[in-house]
DOKEKOL-211171 format. One line per 8 residues: number of its first residue (from 1); their letters; for each residue x, y, z of C-alpha. Coordinates in Angstrom, 3 decimals, always signed. Each point is the difference from the previous one (the first is absolute). Layout:
NUM) A) X/Y/Z ~ ... .
//
This chain:
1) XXXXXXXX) +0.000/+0.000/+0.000 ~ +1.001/+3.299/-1.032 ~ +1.126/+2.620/+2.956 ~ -2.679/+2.487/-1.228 ~ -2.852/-3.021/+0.108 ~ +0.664/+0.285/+3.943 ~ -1.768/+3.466/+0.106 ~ -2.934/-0.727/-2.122 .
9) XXXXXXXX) -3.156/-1.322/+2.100 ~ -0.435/-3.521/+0.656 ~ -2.781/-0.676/-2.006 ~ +1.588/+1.708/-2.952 ~ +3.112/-2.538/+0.490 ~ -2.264/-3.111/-0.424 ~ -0.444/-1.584/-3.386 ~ -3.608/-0.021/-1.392 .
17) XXXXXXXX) -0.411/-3.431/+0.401 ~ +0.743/+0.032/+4.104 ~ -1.845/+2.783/+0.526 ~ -3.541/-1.849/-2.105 ~ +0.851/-2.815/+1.937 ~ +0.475/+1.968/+2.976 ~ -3.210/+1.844/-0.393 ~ -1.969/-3.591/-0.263 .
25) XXXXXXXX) +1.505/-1.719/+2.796 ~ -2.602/+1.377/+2.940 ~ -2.483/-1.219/-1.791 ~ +1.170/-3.553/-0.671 ~ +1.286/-0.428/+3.643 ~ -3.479/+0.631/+0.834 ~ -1.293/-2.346/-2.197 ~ +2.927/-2.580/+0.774 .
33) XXXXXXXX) -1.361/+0.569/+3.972 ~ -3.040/-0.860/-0.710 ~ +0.374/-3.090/-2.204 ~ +2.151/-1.686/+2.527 ~ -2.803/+1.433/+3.055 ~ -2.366/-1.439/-2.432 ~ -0.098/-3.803/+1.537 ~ -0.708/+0.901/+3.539 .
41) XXXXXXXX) -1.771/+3.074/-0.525 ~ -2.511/-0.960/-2.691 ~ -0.296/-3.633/-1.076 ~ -1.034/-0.140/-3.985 ~ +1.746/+3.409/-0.455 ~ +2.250/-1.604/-2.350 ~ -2.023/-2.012/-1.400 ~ -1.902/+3.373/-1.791 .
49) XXXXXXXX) +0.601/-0.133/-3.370 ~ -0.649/+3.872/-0.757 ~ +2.741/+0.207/+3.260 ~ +2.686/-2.444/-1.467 ~ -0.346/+2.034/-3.145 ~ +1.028/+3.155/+1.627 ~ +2.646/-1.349/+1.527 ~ +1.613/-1.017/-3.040 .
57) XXXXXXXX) -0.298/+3.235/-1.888 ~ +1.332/+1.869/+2.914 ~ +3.229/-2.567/-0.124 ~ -0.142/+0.565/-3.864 ~ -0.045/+3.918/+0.620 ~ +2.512/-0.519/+2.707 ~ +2.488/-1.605/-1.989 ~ -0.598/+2.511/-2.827 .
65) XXXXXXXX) +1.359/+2.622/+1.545 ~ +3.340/-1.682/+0.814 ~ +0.506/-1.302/-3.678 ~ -1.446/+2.434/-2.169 ~ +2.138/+2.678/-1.608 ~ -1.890/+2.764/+1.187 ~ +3.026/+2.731/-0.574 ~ -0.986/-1.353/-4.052 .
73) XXXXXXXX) -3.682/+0.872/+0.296 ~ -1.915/+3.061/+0.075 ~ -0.702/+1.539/+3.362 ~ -3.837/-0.735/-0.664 ~ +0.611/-4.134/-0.072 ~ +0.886/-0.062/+3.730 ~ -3.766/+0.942/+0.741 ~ -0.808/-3.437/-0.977 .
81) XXXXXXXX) +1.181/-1.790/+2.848 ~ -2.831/+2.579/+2.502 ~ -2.500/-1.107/-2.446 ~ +0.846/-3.493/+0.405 ~ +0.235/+0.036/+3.618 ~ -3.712/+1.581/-0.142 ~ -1.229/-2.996/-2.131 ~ +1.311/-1.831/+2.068 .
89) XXXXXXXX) -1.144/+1.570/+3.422 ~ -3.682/-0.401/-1.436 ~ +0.342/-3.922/-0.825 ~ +1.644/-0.402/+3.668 ~ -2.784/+1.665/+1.031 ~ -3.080/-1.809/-1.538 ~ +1.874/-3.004/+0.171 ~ +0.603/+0.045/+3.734 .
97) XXXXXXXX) -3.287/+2.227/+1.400 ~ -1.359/-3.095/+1.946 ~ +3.024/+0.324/+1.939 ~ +1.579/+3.754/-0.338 ~ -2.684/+2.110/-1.413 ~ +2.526/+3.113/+0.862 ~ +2.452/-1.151/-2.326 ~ -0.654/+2.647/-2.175 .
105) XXXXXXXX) +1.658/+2.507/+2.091 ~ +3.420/-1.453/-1.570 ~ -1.154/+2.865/-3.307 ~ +1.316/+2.323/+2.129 ~ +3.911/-0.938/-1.207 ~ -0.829/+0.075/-3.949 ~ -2.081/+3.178/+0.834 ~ +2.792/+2.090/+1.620 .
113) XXXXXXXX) +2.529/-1.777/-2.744 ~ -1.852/+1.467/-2.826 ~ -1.029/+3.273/+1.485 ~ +3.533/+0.924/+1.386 ~ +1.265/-0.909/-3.788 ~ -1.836/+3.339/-1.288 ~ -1.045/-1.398/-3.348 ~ -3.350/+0.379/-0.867 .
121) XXXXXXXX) -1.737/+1.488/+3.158 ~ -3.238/-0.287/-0.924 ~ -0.443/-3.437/-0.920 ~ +2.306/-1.166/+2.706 ~ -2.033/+2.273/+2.651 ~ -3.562/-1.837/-1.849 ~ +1.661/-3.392/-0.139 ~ +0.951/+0.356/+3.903 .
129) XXXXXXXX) -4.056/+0.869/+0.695 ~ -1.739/-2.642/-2.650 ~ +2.181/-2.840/+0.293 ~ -0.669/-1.148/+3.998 ~ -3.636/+1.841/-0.610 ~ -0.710/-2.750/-3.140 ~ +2.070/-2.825/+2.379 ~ -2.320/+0.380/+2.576 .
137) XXXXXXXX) -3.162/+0.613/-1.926 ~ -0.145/-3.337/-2.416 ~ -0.100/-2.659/+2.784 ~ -2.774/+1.804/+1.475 ~ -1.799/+0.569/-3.391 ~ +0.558/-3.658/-0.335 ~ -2.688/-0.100/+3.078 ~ -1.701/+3.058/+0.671 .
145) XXXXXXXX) -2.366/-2.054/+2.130 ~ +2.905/-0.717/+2.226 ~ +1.618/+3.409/-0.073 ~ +0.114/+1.955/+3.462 ~ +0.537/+3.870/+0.647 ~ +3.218/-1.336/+1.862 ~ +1.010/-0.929/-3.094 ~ -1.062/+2.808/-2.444 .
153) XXXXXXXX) +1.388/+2.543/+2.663 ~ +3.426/-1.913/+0.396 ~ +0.610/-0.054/-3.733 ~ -1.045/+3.778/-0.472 ~ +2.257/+0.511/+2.680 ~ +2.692/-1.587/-1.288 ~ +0.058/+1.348/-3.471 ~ -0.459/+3.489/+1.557 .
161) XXXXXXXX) +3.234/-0.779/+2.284 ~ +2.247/-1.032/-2.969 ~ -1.602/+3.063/-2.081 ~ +1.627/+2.162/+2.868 ~ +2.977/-1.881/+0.527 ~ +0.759/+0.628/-4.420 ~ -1.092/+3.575/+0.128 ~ +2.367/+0.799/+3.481 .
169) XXXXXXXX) +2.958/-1.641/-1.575 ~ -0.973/+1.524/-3.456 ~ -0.270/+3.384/+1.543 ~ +3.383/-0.845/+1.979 ~ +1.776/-1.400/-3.284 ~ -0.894/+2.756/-2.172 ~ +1.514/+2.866/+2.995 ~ +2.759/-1.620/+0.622 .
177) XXXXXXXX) +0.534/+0.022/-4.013 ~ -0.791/+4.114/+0.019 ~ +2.725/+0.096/+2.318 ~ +2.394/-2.101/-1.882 ~ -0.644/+1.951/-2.806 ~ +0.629/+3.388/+1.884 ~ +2.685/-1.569/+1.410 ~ +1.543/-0.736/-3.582 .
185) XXXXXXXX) -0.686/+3.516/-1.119 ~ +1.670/+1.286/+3.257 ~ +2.919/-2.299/-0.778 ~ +0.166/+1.059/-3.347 ~ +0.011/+3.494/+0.965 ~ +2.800/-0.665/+2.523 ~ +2.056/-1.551/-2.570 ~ -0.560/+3.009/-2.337 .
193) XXXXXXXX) +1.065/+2.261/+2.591 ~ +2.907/-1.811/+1.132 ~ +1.208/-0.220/-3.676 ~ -0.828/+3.665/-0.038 ~ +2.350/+0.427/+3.087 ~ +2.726/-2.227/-0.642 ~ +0.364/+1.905/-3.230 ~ +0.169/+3.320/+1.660 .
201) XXXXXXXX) +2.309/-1.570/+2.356 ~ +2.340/-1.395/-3.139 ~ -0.062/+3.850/-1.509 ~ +1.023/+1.536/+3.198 ~ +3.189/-2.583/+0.416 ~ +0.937/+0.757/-3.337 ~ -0.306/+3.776/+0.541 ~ +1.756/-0.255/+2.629 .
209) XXXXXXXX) +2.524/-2.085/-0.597 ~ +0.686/+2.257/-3.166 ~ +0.779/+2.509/+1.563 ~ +3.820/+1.245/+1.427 ~ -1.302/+0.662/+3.513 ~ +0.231/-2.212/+2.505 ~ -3.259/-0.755/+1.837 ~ -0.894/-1.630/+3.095 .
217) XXXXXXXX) -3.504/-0.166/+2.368 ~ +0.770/-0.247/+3.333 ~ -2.523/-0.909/+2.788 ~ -0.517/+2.079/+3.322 ~ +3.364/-1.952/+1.711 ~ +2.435/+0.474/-3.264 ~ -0.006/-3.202/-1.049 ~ -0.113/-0.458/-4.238 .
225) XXXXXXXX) -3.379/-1.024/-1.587 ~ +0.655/+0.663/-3.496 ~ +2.684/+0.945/-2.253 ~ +0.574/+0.805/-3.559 ~ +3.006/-1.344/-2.211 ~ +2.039/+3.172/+0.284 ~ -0.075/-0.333/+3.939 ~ +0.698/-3.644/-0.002 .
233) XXXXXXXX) +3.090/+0.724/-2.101 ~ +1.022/+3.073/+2.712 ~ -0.199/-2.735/+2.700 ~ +1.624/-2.872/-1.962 ~ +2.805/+2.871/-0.372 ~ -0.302/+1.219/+3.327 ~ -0.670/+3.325/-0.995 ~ -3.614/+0.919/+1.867 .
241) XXXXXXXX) -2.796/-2.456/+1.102 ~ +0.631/-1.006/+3.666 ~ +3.134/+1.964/+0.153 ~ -2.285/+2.522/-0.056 ~ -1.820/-0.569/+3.055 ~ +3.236/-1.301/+2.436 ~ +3.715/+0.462/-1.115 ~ +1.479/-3.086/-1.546 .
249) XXXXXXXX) +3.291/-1.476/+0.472 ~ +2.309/+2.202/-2.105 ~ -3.366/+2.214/-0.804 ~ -0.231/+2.796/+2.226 ~ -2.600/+2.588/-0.440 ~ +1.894/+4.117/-0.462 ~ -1.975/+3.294/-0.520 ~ +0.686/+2.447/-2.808 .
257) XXXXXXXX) +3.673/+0.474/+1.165 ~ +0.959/-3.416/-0.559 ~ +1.880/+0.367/+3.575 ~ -3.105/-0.457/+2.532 ~ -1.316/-2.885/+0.943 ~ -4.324/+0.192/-0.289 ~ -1.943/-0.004/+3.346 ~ -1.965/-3.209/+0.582 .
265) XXXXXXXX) -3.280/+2.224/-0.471 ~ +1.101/+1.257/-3.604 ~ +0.795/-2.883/-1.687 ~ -2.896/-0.322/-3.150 ~ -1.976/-2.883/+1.113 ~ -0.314/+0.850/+4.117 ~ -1.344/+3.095/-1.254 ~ -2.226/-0.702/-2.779 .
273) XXXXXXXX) -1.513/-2.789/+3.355 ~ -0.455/+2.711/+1.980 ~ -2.431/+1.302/-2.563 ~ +2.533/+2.778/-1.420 ~ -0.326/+1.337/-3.519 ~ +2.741/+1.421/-1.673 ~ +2.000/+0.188/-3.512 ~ +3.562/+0.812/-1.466 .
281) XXXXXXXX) +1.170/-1.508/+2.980 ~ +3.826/-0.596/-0.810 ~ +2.176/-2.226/+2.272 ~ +3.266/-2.157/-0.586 ~ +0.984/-3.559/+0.523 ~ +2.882/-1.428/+0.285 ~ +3.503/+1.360/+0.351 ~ +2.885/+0.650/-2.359 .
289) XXXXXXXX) -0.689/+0.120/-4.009 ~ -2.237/-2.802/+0.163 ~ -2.370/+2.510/+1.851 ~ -3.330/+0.943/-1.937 ~ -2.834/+2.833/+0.998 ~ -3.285/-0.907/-0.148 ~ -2.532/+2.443/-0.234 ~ -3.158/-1.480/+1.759 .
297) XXXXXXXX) -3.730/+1.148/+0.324 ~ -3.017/-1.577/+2.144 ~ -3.496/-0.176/+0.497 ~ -2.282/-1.520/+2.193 ~ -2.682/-2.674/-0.774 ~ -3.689/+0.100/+2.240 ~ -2.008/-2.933/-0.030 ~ -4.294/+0.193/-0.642 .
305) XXXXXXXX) -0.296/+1.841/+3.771 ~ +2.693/+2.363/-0.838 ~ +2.439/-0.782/+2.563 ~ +4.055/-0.600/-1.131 ~ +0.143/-3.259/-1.383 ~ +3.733/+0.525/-1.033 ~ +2.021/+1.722/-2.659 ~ +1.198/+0.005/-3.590 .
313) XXXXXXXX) +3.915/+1.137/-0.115 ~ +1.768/+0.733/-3.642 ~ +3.901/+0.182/-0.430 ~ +1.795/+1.020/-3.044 ~ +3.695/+0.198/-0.643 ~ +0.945/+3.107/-0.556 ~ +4.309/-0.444/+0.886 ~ +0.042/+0.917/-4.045 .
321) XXXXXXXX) -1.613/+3.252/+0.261 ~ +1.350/+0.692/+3.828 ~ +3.464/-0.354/-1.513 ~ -0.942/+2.239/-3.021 ~ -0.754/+2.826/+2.248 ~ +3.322/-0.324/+2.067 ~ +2.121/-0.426/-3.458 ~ -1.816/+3.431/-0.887 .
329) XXXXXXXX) +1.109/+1.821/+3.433 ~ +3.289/-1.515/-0.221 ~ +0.043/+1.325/-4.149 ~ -0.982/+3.674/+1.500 ~ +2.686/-0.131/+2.445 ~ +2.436/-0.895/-2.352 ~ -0.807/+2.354/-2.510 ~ -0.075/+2.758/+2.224 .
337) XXXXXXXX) +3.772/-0.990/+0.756 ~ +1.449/-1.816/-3.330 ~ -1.602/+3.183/-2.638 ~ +0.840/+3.226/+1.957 ~ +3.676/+0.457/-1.893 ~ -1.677/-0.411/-3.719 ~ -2.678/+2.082/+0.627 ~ +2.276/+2.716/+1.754 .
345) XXXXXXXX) +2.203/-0.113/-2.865 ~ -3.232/+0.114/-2.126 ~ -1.098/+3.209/+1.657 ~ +3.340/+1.628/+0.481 ~ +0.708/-0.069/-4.066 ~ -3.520/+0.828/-0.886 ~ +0.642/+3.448/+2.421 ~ +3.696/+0.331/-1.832 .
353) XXXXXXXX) -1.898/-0.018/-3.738 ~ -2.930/+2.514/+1.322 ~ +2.604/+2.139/+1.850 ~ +2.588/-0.077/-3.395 ~ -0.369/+2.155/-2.791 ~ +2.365/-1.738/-2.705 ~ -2.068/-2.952/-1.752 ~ +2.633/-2.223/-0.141 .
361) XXXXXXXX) +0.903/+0.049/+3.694 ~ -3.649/-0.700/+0.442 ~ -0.509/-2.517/-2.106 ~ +2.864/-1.755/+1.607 ~ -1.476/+0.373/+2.915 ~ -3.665/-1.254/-0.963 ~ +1.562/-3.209/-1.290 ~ +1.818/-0.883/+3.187 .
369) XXXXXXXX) -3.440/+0.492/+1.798 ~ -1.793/-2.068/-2.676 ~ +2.950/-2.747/+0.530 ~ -0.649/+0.056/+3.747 ~ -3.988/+0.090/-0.600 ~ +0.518/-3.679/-2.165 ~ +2.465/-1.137/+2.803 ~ -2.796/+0.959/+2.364 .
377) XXXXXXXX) -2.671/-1.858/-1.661 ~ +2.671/-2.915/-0.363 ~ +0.829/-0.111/+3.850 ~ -3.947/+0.121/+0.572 ~ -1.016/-2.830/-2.179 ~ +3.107/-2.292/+1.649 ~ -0.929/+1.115/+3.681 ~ -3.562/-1.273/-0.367 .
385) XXXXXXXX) +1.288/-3.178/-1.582 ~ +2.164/-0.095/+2.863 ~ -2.550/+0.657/+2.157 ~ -2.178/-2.871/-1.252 ~ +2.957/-2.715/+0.223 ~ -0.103/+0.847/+3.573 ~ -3.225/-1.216/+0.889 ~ -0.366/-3.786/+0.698 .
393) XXXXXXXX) +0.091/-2.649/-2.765 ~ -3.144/-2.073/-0.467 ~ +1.676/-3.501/-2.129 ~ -2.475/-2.426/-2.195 ~ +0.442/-2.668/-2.161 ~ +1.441/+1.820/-2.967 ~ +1.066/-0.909/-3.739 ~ +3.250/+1.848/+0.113 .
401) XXXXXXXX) +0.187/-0.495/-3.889 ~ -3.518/+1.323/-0.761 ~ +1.578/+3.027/+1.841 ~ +2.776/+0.476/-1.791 ~ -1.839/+0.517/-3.320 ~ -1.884/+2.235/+1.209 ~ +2.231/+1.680/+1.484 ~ +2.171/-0.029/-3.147 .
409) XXXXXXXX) -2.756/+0.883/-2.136 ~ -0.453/+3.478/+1.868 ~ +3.701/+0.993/-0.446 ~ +0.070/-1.580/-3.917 ~ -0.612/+3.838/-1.300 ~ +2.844/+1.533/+2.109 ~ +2.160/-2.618/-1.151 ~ -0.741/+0.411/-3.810 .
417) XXXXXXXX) +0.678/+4.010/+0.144 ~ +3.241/-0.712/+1.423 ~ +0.733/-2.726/-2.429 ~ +0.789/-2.844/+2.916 ~ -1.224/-3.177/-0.773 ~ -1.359/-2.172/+2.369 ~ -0.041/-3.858/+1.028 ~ -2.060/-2.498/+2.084 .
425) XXXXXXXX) +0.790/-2.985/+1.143 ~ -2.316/-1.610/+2.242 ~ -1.649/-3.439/+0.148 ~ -3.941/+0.544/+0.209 ~ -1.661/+0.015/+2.406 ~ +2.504/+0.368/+3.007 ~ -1.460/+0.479/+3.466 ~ +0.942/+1.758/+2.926 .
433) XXXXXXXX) -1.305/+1.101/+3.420 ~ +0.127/+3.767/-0.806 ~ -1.792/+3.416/+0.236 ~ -0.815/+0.490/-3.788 ~ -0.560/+4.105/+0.212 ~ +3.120/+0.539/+1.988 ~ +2.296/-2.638/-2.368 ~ -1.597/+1.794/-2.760 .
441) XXXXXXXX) +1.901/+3.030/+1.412 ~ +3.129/-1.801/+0.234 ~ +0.254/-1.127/-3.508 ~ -1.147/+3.445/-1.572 ~ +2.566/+1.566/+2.296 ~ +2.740/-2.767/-1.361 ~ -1.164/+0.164/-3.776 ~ -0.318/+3.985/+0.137 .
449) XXXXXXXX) +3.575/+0.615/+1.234 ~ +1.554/-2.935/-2.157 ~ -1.800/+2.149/-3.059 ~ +1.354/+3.366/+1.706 ~ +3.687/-1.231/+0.356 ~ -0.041/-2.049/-3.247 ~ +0.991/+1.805/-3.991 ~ -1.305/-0.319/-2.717 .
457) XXXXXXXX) +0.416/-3.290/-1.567 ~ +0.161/-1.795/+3.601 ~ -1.947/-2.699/+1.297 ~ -1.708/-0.719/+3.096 ~ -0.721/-3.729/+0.998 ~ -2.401/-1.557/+2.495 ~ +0.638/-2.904/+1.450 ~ -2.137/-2.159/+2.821 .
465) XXXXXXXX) +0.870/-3.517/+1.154 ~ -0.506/-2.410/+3.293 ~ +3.535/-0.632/+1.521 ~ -0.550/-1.823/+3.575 ~ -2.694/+0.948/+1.431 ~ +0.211/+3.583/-1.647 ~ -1.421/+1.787/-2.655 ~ +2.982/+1.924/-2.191 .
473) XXXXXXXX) -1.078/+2.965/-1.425 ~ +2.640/+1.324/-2.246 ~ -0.058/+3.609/-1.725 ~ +3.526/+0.533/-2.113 ~ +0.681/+3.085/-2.428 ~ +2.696/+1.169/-1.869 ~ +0.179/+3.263/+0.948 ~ +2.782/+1.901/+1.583 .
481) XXXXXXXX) +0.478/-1.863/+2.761 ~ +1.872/+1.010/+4.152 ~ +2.581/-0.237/+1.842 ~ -0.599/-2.611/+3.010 ~ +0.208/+2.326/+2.605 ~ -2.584/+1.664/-2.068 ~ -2.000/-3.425/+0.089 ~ +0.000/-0.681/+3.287 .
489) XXXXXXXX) -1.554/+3.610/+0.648 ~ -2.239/+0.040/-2.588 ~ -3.479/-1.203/+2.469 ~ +1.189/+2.950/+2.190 ~ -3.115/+2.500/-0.035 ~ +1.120/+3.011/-1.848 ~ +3.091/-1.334/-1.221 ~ +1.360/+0.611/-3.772 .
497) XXXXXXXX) +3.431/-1.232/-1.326 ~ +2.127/+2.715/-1.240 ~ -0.379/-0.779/-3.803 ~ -3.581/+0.342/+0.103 ~ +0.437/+3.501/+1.858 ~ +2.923/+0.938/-2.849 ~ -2.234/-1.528/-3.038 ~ -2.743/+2.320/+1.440 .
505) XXXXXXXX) -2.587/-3.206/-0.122 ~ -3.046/+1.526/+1.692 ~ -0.942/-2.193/+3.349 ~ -0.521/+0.694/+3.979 ~ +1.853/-3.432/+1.494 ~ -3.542/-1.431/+1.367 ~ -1.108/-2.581/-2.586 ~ +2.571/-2.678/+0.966 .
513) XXXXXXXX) -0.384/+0.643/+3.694 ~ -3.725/-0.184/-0.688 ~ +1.182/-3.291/-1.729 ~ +1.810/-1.414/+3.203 ~ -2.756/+0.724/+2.615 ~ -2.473/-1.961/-2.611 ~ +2.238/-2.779/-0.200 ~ +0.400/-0.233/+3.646 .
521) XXXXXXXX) -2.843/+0.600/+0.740 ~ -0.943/-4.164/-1.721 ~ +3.322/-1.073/+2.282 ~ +1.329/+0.326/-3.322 ~ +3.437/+0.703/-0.846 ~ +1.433/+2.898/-2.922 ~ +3.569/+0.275/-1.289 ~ +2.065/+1.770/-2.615 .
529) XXXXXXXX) +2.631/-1.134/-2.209 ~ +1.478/+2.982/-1.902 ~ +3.860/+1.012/-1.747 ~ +0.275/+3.594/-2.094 ~ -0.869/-0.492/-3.534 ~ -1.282/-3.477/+0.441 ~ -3.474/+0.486/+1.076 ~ -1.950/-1.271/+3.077 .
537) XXXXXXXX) -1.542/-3.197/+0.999 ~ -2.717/+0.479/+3.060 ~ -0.904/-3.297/+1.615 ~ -3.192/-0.502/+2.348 ~ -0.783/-2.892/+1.712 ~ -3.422/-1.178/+1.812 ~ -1.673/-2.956/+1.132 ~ -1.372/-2.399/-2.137 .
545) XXX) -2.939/-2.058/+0.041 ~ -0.758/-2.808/-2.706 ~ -2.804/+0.397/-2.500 .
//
């Protein structure tokens, strides 16, 4: 038997034929009873013809409803063994009315049977009045002369009694059937509805798990009741979720400063229990560069009778734009500090040209402004790329040689005005566990100044392998080339070898140093390999991962 068979009703679990033949057997114990009573009780019982041939039928309809196929049949056929049972109630009857003239109160079991079945109401509810009325009527139309009122009045009373019985379990069958059918409806409805719902609940855990922000429902003592996909990946990271309500090993919770520890009352999730509401809440975790700020936001959840029922708390990652905002400050300061000698030299030569009446002298001193001005803009553009390679790395699984053509494919112009040609060699694809904006960076920085440094008719060659464990990143020109000392200063921020500052090759010093702290910044490693008139081979090196 089936697991689910276990919850269905009893009856429902029987086959057809146990339930027919359960549905028979009262009647045929009684009968059995009173066949074996018969010998003591009523001598010549048996020996009634009309009685003997009841008995057999009801064995015959007995043993029909173990051995007939009634799952095969059509519901209707199973009313045949009630009428049997009457015909042969009614033989019983006249056969044995010397002895048991209230026999015929046995209808009462094919009565109920066929009214309870709910097929054909009216002639079952007739059948259950005129069949013990005409049973006890023809014996004493037989002889009228020997008919009492006893008589009359017991078989009125009789059909009147199983009229009753049929129309009470009639009237009973046919509620309990309005019920099952509201029943049905209801469950129909139910099922509708919890389609309804379980489809609303499917949209809202997609929604939510589309979107970047980590959300969690808390109840009214912090603990987690639901959680989208963003938040489950902040606590498989151990970035938020219950770091958020206690501080984790290696976790802590820091205010705004990044220096003080949080108060047990202001962590996210004891407040939002406490029934706070709040927003653009920012707070750290974690110590060192791994740390991350999480801006977090809360609000509470009543129940039908309005009282707190618990809260809903939302945490996004916001280290990225945190970061941008301190790289900016840090850019200001800088700038404030790094551009004051251009732009005094800027404004002192502009004053010498307005306050000097020969042209020439003027012009000469308009174009050493206008050669500060483009060193000005220079230094600007390489202090906020500087900036930038300050702020924390964020590696991914990267194809390193996808990268380089795009990469190369952005500095292909430059490289065709200045007649350099430029190679690639690098097995596709070829991953690596890297930040692809800031490595993006690198290699413009590496191509640009191989194209800067490089004449006419030079070439510039990439090349990327895997050399244990490593990733070899290779960028080699033909340019001009450095003196070692030169090379081993060249990631120096601000730094620019002597020839370049003789050749008058515009540049501020920041692009390889901007280079360096990207590198780094991957626990990378960057190198130079350089000799005067040779050229230069940079080197990088970074983890690798397989593809």
């Amino acid at each position: 038997m089936f697991e689910g068979d276990s919850k269905r009703p009893l009856l429902e679990r029987l086959s057809p034929r146990t339930r027919m033949g359960l549905s028979q057997f009262p009647l045929t114990m009684i009968l059995v009873c009173l066949a074996l009573a018969a010998p003591a009780a009523w001598p010549g019982l048996l020996g009634e013809g009309l009685f003997q041939a009841a008995l057999l039928i009801h064995a015959l309809l007995f043993l029909l409803c173990w051995i007939v196929p009634w799952e095969r049949l059509p519901p209707v056929a199973t009313l045949s063994i009630p009428l049997g049972d009457m015909v042969a109630i009614v033989l019983s009857r006249n056969g044995a009315l010397d002895y048991l003239p209230g026999l015929g109160i046995l209808l009462i079991f094919p009565v109920i049977w066929l009214a309870a079945s709910g097929r054909f109401p009216t002639s079952t509810v007739l059948a259950s009045f005129l069949v013990p009325l005409g049973m006890g009527l023809v014996p004493l139309l037989r002889a009228p002369a020997e008919a009492t009122a006893t008589q009359l009045t017991s078989t009125v009373l009789l059909a009147l009694m199983l009229l009753a019985v049929a129309s009470a379990v009639r009237f009973v069958t046919a509620t309990m059937a309005l019920q099952q059918r509201k029943l049905e409806r209801k469950d129909t409805d139910l099922r509708r509805l919890l389609e309804s719902s379980e489809r609303r609940e499917s949209l809202l855990k997609t929604i939510l798990d589309t979107i970047d922000v980590g959300v969690s429902a808390v109840d009214t003592t912090g603990s987690v009741t639901l959680r989208n996909h963003q938040q489950e990946i902040f606590d498989r990271t151990g970035v938020s979720g219950d770091h958020l309500a206690v501080d984790g090993p290696g976790a802590p919770l820091y205010g705004q400063d990044r220096k003080t520890r949080l108060p047990a009352d202001k962590v996210p999730v004891v407040r939002a229990t406490k029934g706070e509401t709040f927003a653009d809440y920012l707070v750290w975790i974690g110590d060192g560069a791994g740390a991350r700020a999480l801006s977090t936001a809360a609000r509470a959840v009543n129940d039908e009778a309005g009282d707190f029922a618990g809260a809903v708390v939302a945490s996004n990652d916001v280290t990225s734009l945190v970061e941008a905002i301190t790289a900016k400050d840090e850019v200001i300061a800088t700038v404030s500090h790094e551009l004051r000698t251009p732009l005094t030299s800027v404004l002192g030569n502009l004053e010498f040209a307005l306050s000097e009446k020969d042209p020439e002298v003027s012009a000469h001193y308009v174009e050493i402004a206008h050669r500060n001005a483009e060193r000005l803009m220079e230094l600007v553009a390489d202090l906020l790329l500087s900036s930038s390679a300050a702020m924390t790395v964020h590696p991914r699984e990267t194809d390193i040689a996808g990268l380089i053509d795009s990469v190369v494919g952005s500095v292909a112009p430059q490289a065709a005005a200045a007649g350099i040609e430029i190679k690639t060699d690098v097995p596709a694809p070829l991953w690596t566990h890297t930040d692809p904006l800031r490595m993006s960076q690198v290699l413009d920085n590496l191509l640009s100044n191989a194209i800067k440094y490089t004449s006419t008719g030079g070439m510039v060659a990439v090349r990327a392998r895997t050399e244990g464990g490593q990733l070899r990143l290779d960028v080699r020109d033909t340019g001009v080339g450095m003196s070692p000392p030169d090379a081993a200063r060249v990631f120096d921020r601000f730094f620019r070898t002597s020839s370049a500052r003789t050749s008058a090759i515009p540049g501020t010093g920041l692009g390889l140093s901007i280079a360096k702290a990207i590198v780094e910044g991957h626990h990378g490693r960057i190198s130079c390999v350089s000799a005067p008139g040779k050229g230069s081979t940079f080197s990088v090196s970074l983890p690798h991962i397989a593809s």
